[in-house]
N, C-alpha and C positions, 0 to 999 in steps of 0.2 A: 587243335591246341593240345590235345591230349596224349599226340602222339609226337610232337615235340617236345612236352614234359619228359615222357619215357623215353624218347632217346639222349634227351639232357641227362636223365638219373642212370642211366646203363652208358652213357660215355663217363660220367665221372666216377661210376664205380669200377671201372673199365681202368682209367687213370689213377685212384687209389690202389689199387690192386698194382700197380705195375708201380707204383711210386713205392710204395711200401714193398717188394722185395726187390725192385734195381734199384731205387735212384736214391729212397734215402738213406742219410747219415750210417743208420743200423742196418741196414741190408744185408751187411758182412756178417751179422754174429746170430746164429744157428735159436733155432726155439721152435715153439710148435707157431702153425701158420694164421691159428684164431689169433694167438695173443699179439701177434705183431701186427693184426688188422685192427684188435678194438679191443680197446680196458674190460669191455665184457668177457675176457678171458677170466679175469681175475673174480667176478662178481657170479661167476659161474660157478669157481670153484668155489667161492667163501660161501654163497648160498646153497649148495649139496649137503645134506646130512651128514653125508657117508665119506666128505673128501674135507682135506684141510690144506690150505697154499704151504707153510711151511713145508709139509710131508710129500704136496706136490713136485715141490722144488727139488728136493730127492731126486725125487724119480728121473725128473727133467736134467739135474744135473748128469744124472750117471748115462742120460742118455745123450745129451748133448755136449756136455763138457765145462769145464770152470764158468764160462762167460756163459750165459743164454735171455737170449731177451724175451723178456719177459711181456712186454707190452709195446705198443709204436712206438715209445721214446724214453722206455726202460731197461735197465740191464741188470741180473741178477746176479752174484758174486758167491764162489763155491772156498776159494782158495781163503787158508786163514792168513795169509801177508795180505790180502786184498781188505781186510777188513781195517787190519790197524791203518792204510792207506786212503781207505775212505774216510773212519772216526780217528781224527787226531788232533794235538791241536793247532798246530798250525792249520788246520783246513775249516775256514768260517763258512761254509756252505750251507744256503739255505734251506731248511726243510721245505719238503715239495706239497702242496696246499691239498691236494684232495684227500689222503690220511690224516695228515694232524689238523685239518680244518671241521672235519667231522665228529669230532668228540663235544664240540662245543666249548671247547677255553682257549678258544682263537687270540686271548688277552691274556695269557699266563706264560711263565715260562718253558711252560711244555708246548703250548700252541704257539706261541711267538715263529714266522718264520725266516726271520732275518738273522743272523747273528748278532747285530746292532738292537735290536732291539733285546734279544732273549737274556743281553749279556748286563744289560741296563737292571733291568728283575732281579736274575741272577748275582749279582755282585750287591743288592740288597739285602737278600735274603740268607746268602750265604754265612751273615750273623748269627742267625739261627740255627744252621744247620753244617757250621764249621763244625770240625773234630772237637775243637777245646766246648763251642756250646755244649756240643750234647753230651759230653763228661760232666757240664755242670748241671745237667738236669739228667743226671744218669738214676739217680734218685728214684725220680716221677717213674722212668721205666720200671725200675726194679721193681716197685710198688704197684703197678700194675700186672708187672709177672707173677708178683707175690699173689695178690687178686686173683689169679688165672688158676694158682698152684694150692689155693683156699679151695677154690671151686671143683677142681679135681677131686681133691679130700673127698668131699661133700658127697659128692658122685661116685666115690669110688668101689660101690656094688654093682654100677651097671656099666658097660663096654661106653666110650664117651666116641665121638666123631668128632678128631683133630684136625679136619682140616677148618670145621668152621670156628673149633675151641681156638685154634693158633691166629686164624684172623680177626675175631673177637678181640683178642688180645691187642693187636697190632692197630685194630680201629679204633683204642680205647687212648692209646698212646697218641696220635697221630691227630685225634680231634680234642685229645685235653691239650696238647702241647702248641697245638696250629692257631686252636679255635679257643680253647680255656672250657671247652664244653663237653665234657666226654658222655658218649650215648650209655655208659656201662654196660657194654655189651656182656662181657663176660658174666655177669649174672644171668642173662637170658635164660630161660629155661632149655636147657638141651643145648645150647649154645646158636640158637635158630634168631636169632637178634634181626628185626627186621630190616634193617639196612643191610646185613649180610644177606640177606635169600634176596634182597634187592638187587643185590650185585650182582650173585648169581645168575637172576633171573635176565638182568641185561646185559652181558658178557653176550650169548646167541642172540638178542635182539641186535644188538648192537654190527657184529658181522656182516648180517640181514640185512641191515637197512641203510648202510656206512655209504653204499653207494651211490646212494640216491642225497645223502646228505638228509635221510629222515631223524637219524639222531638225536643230533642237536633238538630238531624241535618237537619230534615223538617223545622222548624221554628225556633226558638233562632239562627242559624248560614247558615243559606240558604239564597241563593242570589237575592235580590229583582224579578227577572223575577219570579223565581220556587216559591217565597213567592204569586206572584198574582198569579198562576196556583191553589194553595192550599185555598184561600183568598184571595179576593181582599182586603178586610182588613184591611192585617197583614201587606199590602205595611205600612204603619205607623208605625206599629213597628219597623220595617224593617228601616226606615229613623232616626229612633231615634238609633237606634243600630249602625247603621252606624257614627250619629254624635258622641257618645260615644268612639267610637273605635278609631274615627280619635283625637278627645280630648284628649283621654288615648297613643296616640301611641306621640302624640307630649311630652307630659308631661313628660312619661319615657326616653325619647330620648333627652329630652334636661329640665331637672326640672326647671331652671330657670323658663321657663315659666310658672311656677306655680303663680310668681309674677304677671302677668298678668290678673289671676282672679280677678271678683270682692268682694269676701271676703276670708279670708283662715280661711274657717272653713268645707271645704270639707273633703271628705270623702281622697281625694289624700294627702292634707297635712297632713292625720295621719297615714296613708298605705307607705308613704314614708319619714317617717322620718326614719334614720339609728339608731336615740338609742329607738328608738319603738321595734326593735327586738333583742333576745338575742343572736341570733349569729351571727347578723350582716345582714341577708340578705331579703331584702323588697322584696314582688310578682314580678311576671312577669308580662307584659300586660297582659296576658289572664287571670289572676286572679285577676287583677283589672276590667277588663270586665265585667268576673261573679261575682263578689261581685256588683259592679252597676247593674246587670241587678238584681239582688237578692234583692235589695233592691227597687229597681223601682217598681217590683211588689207588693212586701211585704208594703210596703208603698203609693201607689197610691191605690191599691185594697180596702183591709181588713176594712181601717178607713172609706173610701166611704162609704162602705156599712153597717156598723153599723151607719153612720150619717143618708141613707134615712131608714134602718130598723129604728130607732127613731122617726124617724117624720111620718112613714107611721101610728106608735100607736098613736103617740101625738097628730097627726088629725084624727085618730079616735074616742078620748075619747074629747069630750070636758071638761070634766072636770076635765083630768091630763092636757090640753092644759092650759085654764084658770089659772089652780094652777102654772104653770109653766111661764105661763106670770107675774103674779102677783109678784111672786118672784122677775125677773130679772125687773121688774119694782121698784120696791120696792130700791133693791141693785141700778139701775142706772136709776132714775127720770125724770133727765133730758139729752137727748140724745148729745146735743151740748157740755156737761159736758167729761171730761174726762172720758172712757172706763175703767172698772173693767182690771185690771191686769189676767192672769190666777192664780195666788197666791187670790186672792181676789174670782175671782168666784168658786174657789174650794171649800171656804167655803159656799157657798149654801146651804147646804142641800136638797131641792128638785131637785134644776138642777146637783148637784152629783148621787141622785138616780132616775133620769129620765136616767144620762148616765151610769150608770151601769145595771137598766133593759133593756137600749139598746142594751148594751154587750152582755148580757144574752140571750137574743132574738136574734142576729144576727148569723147567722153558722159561720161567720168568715172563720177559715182552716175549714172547713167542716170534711177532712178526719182525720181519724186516723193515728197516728204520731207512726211510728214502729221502737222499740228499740230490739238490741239484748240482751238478758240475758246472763250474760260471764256464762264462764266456768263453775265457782263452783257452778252454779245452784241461786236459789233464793224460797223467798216465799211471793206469791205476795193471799193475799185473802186466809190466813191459808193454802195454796194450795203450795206443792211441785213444782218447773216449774223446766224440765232440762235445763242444759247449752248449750247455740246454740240457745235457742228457741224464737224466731220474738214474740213480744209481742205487743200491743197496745191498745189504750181506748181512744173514740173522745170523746172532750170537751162538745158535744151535749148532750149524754145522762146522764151526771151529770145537764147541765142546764136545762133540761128538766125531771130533776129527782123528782118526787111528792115527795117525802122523806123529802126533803130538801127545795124544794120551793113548797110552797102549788100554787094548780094550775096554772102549771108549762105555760101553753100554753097560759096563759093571760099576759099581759102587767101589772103590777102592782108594779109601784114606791115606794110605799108605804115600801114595805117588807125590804127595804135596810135603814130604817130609825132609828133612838135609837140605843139601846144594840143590839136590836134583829137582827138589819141590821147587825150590826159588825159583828157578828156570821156567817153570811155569805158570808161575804169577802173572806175567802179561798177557796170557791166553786166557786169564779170567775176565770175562766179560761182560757179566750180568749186570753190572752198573753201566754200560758201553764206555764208549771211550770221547774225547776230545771235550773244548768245548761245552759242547749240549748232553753232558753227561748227566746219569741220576743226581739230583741236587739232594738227596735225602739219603742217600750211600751209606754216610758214619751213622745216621741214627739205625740205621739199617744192622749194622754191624753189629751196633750195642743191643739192638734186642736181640739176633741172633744167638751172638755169647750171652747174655743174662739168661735168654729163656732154655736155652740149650744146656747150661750151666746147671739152672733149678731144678726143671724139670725131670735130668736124667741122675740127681743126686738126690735126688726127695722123692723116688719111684721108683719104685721095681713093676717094672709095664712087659705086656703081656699082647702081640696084636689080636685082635679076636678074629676067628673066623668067618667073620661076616666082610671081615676086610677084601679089597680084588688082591688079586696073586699079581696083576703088574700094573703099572699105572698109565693109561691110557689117558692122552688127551686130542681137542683140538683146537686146532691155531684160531683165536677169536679177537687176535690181537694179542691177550690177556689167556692163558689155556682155559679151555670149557675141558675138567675131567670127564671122563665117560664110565660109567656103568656107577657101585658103590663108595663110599667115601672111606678113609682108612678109619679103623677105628680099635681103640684099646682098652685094657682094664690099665686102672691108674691106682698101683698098692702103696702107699704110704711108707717108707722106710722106716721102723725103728729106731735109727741110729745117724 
């Protein structure tokens, strides 16, 4: 019997092996030979210390060329026309389930993988999170930036570490505005807010464990004991998940108490209103859960880090530093004067294109965003692709595209300025494109300018030596920095 098994399993490995580089679909498009036999290509490289799939892709690119497949029935995308081609919006392609089904908000509009359904949420929610909303609650940000630029003050005998100060910030905003509940991060001592070193600490679990689909139930819904066995941590996430659930179970269970927030511009008063849906029927708790926890990270994270990737170049150059003080000087003179609007600092122009080289420069999603090509096939790069076939392209290598941005790996505001800047508006990315775009973009933008605005006109900052000379990360989805965190003296202006 035993020897019929083993010629059973060495004839069919025998026939995978020759299916996968003659007969199927992808056989034509060049990659390395594990990844085209088994997704453990991919779980190889996220789980190495020492390698990251973005930076991978690099490599693979320049060895193999624009197309390279990346898996049995994925193809990775190098060229930046190929991207606007995949994310647009005429293209309703479904997201592919083994990524966005691993985070655990398989119900929200990040996890949703249809476009039918993501677009039913989304055109909900977009009440909240339209342009004109978040001008009316531009307020609340400011107020929280304000909060951020108190705490500075406070601090400002000792070197502060901006990247957790700027995500503090962003988490404060994101859970007063969503949830009505804000953690006050920014007081934290040192800016170490439990939920933030939570994040941190699951950004590399989460990589880890993506593949096996442990996520979901190791951390997003595991129970404070088993979360400190994994992370001591994630106990913070953990505490915050907990007050959300208990928020969310009261709300559904009795909405009156919706009255009792302190504004109704949450995220609950527009998930639960009855003529928000066409047939009548608003989420369940567990998908108001994961839509906040979706939005928790997607919004505390992302804008964090393009705020210290900003300033980590602004105080490197002094003389983008200089030009960009001089500006917001200039626009607001006198500090005890009424505060530029964000409608007012947009028109800057150099503090527009200091926060769009920010953009650019920041990995943001780091990973590539995989869409399925339907049925009848497509043509993405003059290139025939069959139907079924996992497609994607990270926003990196268009930002980092010499073609398009002349030396792509410098900090250089300048290039977003005139005609010539306009031109390159479409090749900003970090919201992606089509669609299943960031739903949170404008308020995005508004902290950007607010806190970029206060910050560099209420400071004369200084990086400290403790800071790294370049900023390394890796692809965690989300970037995991490597080595120390940027960090500065923060002096109080005079004037």
């Amino acid at each position: 019997m035993w020897e019929y098994i083993s010629l059973f399993v060495l004839t069919y490995l025998l026939y995978h092996v020759l299916y996968t580089f003659y007969w199927h679909p992808l056989s034509r498009f060049p990659g390395p030979p594990f990844a085209a036999l088994t997704r453990l290509y991919r779980a190889y490289v996220d789980c190495s210390p020492t390698r990251s799939f973005v930076h991978t892709l690099d490599q693979l690119h320049a060895r193999y060329g624009d197309i390279v497949r990346t898996g049995p029935n994925e193809l990775h995308f190098h060229s930046p026309a190929a991207y606007l081609e995949i994310y647009n919006l005429k293209n309703r392609w479904d997201k592919e389930q083994s990524l966005y089904h691993s985070f655990g908000e398989d119900r929200s509009s990040f996890g949703f993988l249809t476009y039918r359904e993501s677009k039913e949420r989304k055109d909900v929610l977009s009440r909240r999170f339209s342009k004109k909303a978040v001008q009316d609650v531009q307020t609340t940000v400011e107020r929280i930036v304000l909060d951020l630029c108190q705490t500075f003050e406070e601090n400002s005998s000792s070197p502060i570490d901006l990247l957790y100060a700027f995500r503090c910030m962003t988490l404060d905003v994101i859970t007063y505005l969503c949830f009505a509940n804000s953690v006050d991060a920014v007081h934290a001592p040192n800016y170490e807010a439990p939920i933030i070193l939570a994040m941190d600490a699951s950004i590399p679990i989460f990589v880890r464990f993506k593949h096996a689909s442990f996520y979901k139930n190791m951390i997003m819904n595991c129970p404070p004991g088993l979360s400190k066995i994994i992370s001591p941590a994630t106990a913070g996430l953990v505490d915050l998940q907990t007050l959300l659930k208990h928020q969310i179970q009261e709300i559904t269970t009795d909405p009156s108490k919706l009255e009792n927030l302190p504004h109704n511009t949450t995220i609950y008063h527009e998930l639960l209103r009855p003529e928000a849906y066409k047939a009548g029927t608003a989420p369940s708790s567990g998908s108001l859960y994961e839509e906040s926890q979706a939005l928790l990270f997607g919004g505390a994270d992302t804008t964090g880090m393009t705020l210290m990737h900003g300033s980590f170049y602004i105080l490197s150059s002094p003389g983008i530093y200089n030009r960009l003080k001089q500006e917001l000087l200039s626009a607001w003179p006198i500090l005890d004067d009424r505060s530029p609007s964000w409608e007012e600092l947009e028109k800057l122009p150099y503090l527009t294109a200091v926060i769009k080289e920010s953009l650019r420069m920041s990995p943001g999603v780091a990973s590539p965003l995989p869409r399925i090509v339907p049925e009848s096939g497509a043509v993405i790069e003059h290139t025939p692709i069959p139907g079924g076939t996992i497609v994607a392209h990270a926003s990196h290598f268009v930002h980092r595209n010499p073609d398009i941005f002349a030396n792509p790996d410098e900090f250089i505001p300048d290039r977003w300025l005139g005609e010539q800047g306009r031109t390159l508006d479409k090749w900003l990315l970090s919201f992606s494109r089509g669609p299943r775009s960031c739903l949170g973009q404008h308020l995005a933008w508004a902290e950007l300018y607010l806190c970029f605005g206060h910050v560099f006109r209420k400071f004369d900052i200084e990086i400290d030596a403790s800071s790294p000379k370049k900023l390394e990360w890796r692809d965690c989805f989300l970037p995991e920095y490597i080595g120390p965190h940027l960090r500065a003296k923060m002096m109080p202006v005079s004037r």
